[in-house]
C-alpha positions as CSV (number, residue, x, y, z in Angstrom):
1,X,40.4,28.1,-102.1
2,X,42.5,25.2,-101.1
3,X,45.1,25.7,-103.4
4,X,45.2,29.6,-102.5
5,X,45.9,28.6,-98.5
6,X,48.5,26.8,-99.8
7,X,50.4,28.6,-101.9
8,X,49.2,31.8,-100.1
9,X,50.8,30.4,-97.0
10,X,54.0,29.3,-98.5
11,X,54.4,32.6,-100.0
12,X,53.6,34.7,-97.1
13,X,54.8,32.6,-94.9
14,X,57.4,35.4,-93.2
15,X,55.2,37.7,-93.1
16,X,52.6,35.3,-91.4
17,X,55.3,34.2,-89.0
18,X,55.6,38.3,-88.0
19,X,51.6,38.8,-88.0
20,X,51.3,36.0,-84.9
21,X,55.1,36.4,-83.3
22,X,53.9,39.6,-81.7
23,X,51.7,37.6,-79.5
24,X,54.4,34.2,-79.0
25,X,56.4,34.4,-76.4
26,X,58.1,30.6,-76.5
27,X,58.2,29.5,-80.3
28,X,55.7,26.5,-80.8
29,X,56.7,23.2,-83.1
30,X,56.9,23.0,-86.4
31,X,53.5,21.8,-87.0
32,X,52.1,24.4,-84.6
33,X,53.8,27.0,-86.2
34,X,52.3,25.7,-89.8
35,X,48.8,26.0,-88.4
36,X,49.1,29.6,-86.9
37,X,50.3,30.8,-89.9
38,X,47.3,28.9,-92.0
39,X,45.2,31.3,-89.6
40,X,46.9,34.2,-90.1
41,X,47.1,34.0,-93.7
42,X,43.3,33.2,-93.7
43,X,42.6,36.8,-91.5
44,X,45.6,39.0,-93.3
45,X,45.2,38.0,-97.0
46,X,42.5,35.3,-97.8
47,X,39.8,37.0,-97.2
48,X,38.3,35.0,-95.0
49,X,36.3,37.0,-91.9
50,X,38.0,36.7,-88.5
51,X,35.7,34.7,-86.6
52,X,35.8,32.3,-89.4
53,X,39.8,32.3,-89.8
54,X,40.2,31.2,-86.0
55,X,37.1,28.7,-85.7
56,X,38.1,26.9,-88.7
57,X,41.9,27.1,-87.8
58,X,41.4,25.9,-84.2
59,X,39.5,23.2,-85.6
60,X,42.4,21.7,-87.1
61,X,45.0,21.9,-84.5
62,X,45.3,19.1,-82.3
63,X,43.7,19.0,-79.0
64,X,47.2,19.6,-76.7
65,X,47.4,22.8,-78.8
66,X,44.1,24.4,-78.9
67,X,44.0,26.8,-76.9
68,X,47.1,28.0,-77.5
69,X,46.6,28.2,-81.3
70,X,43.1,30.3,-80.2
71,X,44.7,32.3,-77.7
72,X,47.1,33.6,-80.3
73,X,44.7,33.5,-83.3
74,X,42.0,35.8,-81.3
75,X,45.1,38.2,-80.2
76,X,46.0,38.3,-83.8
77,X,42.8,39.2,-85.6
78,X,42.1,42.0,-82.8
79,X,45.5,43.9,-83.7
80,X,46.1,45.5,-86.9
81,X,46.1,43.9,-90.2
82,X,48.6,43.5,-92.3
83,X,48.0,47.1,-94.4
84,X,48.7,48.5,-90.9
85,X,51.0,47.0,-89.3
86,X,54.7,48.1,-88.1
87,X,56.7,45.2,-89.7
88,X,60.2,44.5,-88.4
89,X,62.0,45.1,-92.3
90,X,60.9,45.3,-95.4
91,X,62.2,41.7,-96.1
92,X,59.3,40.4,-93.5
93,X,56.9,42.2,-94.9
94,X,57.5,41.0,-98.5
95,X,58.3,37.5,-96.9
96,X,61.5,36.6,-98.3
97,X,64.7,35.8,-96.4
98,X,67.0,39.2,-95.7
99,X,69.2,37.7,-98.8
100,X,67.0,37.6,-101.8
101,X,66.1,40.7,-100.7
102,X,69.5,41.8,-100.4
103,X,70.3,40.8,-104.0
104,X,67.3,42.0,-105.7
105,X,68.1,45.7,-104.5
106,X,71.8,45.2,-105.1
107,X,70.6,44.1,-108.9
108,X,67.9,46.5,-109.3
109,X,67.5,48.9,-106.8
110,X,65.1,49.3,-103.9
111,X,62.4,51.0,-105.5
112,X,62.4,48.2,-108.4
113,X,63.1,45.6,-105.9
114,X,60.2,46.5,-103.9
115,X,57.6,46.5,-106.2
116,X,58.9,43.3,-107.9
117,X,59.0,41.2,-104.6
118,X,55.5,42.5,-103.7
119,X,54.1,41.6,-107.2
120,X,55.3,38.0,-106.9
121,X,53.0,37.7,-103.9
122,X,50.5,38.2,-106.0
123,X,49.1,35.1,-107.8
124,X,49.5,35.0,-111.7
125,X,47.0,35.4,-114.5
126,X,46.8,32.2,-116.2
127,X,47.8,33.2,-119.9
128,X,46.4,30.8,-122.7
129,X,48.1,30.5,-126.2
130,X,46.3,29.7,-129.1
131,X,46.9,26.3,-128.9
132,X,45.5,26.5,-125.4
133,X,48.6,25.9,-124.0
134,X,49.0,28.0,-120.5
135,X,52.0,29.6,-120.1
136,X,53.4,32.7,-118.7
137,X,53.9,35.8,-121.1
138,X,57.8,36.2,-120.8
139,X,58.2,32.6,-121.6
140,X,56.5,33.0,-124.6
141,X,58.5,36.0,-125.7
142,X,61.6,33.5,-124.9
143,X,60.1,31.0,-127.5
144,X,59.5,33.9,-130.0
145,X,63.1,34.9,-129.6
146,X,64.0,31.8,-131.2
147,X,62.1,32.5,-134.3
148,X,61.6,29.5,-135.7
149,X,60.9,28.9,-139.3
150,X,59.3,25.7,-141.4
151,X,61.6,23.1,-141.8
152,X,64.3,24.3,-139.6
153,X,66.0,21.7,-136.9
154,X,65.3,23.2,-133.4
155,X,67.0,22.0,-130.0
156,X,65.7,23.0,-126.7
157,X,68.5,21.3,-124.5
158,X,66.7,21.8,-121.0
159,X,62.9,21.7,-122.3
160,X,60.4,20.3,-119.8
161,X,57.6,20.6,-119.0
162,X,57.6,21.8,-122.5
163,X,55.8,25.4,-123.0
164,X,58.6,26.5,-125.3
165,X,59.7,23.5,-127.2
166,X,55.7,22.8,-128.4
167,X,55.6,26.6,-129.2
168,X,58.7,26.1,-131.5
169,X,57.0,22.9,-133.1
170,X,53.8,25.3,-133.8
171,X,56.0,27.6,-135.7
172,X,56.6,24.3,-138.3
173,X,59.9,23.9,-137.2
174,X,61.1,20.2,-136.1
175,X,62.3,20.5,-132.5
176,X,64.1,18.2,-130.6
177,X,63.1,18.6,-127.1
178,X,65.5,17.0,-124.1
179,X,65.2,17.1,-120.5
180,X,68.1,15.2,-118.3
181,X,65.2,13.5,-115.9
182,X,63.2,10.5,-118.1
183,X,60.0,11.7,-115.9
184,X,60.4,15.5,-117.2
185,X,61.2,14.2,-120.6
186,X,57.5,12.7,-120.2
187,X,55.9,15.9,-119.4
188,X,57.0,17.1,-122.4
189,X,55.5,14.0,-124.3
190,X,52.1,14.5,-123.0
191,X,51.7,18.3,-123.3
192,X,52.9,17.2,-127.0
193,X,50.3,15.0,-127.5
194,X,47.5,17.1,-126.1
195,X,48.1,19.8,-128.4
196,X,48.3,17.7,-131.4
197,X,52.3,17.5,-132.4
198,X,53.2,14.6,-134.1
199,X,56.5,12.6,-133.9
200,X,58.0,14.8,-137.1
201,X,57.2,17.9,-135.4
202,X,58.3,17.3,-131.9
203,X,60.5,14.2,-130.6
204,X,61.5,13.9,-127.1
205,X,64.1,12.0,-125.4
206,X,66.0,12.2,-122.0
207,X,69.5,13.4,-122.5
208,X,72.1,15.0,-119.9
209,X,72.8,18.6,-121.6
210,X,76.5,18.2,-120.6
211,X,77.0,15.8,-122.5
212,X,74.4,15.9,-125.1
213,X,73.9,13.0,-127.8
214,X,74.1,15.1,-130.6
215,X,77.3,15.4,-133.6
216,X,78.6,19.5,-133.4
217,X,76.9,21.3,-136.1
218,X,73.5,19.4,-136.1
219,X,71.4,22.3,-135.5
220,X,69.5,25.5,-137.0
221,X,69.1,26.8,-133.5
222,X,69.3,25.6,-129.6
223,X,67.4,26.9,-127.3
224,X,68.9,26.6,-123.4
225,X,66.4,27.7,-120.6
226,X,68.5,27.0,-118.1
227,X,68.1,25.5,-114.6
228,X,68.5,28.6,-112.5
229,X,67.2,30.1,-109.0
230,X,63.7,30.8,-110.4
231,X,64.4,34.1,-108.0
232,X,61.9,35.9,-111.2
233,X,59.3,32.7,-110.6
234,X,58.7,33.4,-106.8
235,X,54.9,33.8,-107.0
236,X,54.5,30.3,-109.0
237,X,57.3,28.3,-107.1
238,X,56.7,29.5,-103.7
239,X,59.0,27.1,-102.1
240,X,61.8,28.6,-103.8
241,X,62.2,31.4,-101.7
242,X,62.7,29.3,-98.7
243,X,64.5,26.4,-100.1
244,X,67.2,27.7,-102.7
245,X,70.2,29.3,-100.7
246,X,72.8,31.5,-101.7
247,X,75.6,28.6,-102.2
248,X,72.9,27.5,-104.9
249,X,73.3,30.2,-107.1
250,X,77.1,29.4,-107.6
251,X,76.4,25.6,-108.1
252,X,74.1,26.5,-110.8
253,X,76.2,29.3,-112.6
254,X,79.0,26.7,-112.8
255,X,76.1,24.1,-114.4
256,X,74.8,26.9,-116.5
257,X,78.3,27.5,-118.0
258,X,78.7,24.2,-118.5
259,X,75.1,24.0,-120.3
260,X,76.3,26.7,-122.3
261,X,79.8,25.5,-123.8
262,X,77.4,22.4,-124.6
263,X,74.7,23.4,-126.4
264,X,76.6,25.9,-128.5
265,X,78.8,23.5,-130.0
266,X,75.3,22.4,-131.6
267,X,74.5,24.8,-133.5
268,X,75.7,25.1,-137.2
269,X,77.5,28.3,-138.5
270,X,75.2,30.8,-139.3
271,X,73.0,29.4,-136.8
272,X,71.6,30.8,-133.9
273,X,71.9,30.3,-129.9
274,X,69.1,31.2,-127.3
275,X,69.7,31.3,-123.5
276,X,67.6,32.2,-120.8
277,X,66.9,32.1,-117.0
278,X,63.1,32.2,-114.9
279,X,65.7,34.9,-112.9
280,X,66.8,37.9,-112.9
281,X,70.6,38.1,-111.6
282,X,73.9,38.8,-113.8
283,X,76.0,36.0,-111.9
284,X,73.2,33.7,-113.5
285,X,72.8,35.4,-117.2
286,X,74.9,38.4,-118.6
287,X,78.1,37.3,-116.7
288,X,78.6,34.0,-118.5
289,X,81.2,33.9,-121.3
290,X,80.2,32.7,-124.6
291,X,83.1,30.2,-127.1
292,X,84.7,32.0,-129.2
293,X,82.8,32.4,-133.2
294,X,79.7,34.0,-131.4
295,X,78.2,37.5,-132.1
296,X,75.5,39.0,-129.8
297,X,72.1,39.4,-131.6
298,X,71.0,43.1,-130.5
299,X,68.2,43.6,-132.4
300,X,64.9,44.3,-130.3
301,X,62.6,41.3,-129.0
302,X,59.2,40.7,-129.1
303,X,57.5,41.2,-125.6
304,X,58.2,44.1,-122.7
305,X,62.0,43.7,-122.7
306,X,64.8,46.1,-121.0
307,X,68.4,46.0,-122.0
308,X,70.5,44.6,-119.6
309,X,74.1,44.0,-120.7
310,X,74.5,41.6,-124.0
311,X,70.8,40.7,-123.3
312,X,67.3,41.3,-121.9
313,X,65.6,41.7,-118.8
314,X,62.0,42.2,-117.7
315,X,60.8,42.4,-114.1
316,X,58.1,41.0,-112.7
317,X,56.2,44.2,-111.9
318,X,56.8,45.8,-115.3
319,X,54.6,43.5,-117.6
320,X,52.9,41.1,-114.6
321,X,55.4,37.9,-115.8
322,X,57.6,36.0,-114.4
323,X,60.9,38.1,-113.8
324,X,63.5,36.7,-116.7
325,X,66.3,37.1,-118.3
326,X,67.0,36.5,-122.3
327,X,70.4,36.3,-124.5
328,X,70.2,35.5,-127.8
329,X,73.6,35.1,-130.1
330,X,74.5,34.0,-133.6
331,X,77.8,32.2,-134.5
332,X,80.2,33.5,-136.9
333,X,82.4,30.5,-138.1
């Protein structure tokens, strides 16, 4: 329960702020406002019965605010809920700023849009691999896009916490996993270690994926899951939608590019390249430019794929995953 009024609250928290503004008249503080919209999540999606929602709510407020958190509380849980409400846009009642909304219509459309910002409120189905690794379903169908064989030499240039590079390493392939943060790069260790990997199958080290300690040609295949948005990973990073901004997007396409030039310089000829994004944007995926020698791999993915451009897309409300994006190439010369 705790852990659903927290993310519940983070997610929602637009459309909380709308539920209880009707009935605010001067805005409260911050840590005011962070209670009422405990409450109102509590009443509008928890589950929890109204009396219950304000008692427990009012309990935790300080005394100074009291009976202005109950005032507004009792007003709230007396008007209509949430399924009947008038909401001032669309955007408030899928609680996301005006422009993630904005770009997931200009991307997808408003019918697509709609249904996948509405699914990302919901929270995710833990999905267990064999191995007893949880991870979400498109991620998997990343790691499968790979397809790694015995013996080959794997790098996953961006690879914490490490879902994908200890799927690889199941596959028998050896797989370098690197993460540019030395605590990440642990992550990866220790989900290594709980599912059994040795050293032979999966080694780890922190390396900056600019500039990546590896001689050109080293590689079977690289895998790049890229630091993006996560604008497809709202329901399991619900801070994103309130901390990434627009002017982010365009700092990480420039360090996605840059990832890009990198990694494929790895990768022996005949080889093959795999790039992906927890998003769902073109300025993050499809409009990248790939180094001359490389060949787009069009042949159909496992998993619940759509075409989009040179690559794949899935939504979030078309197979309940995290909305993604997946590019897979193979060089030339």
């Amino acid at each position: 329960m705790v852990t659903d009024l927290v993310y519940g609250t983070t997610r929602l928290r637009r459309a909380c702020d709308a539920l209880v503004d009707r009935h605010i008249s001067s805005p409260p503080d911050a840590a005011t406002r962070r209670i009422l919209r405990l409450g109102a999540y509590q009443w509008g999606w928890g589950g929890v019965p109204a009396h219950a929602a304000v008692h427990e709510t009012v309990s935790l407020a300080p005394r100074r605010v009291r009976g202005f958190v109950n005032a507004i509380l009792r007003r709230t849980v007396e008007g209509p809920p949430p399924s009947e409400l008038t909401w001032p846009s669309l955007a408030s009642q899928l609680s996301v700023p005006d422009w993630i909304y904005k770009l997931y219509v200009e991307e997808v459309g408003q019918e697509h849009a709609v249904a996948s910002l509405a699914r990302m409120n919901v929270p995710p189905a833990p999905v267990v691999r064999d191995d007893g690794y949880v991870q979400d379903r498109a991620s998997t169908w990343v790691a499968a896009a790979v397809n790694a064989q015995p013996e080959e030499l794997i790098l996953d240039l961006c690879a914490a916490p490490g879902g994908k590079a200890t799927a690889l390493a199941g596959e028998g392939a050896s797989v370098i996993a690197a993460d540019l943060r030395p605590q990440r790069a642990g992550l990866i260790a220790e989900n290594g270690h709980r599912l059994g990997l040795s050293g032979g199958q999966l080694s780890v080290l922190a390396a900056d994926g600019t500039l990546p300690p590896f001689a050109p040609n080293s590689f079977d295949a690289v895998l790049l899951d890229a630091p993006c948005s996560g604008l497809g990973a709202l329901r399991r990073r619900p801070d994103s939608r309130w901390r990434v901004e627009p002017r982010d997007i365009d700092v990480l396409s420039t360090l996605q590019q840059s990832l890009i030039h990198s990694a494929t310089a790895l990768v022996r000829p005949g080889g093959r390249f795999v790039y992906s994004v927890c998003t769902i944007n073109s300025s993050e995926s499809i409009d990248h430019s790939m180094p001359d020698g490389w060949e787009v791999d069009h042949a159909e993915p496992e998993g619940e794929w759509q075409r989009f451009g040179d690559g794949w897309r899935v939504l979030p409300h078309e197979a309940d995953t995290d909305g993604m994006v997946m590019m897979r190439y193979r060089r030339s010369t």
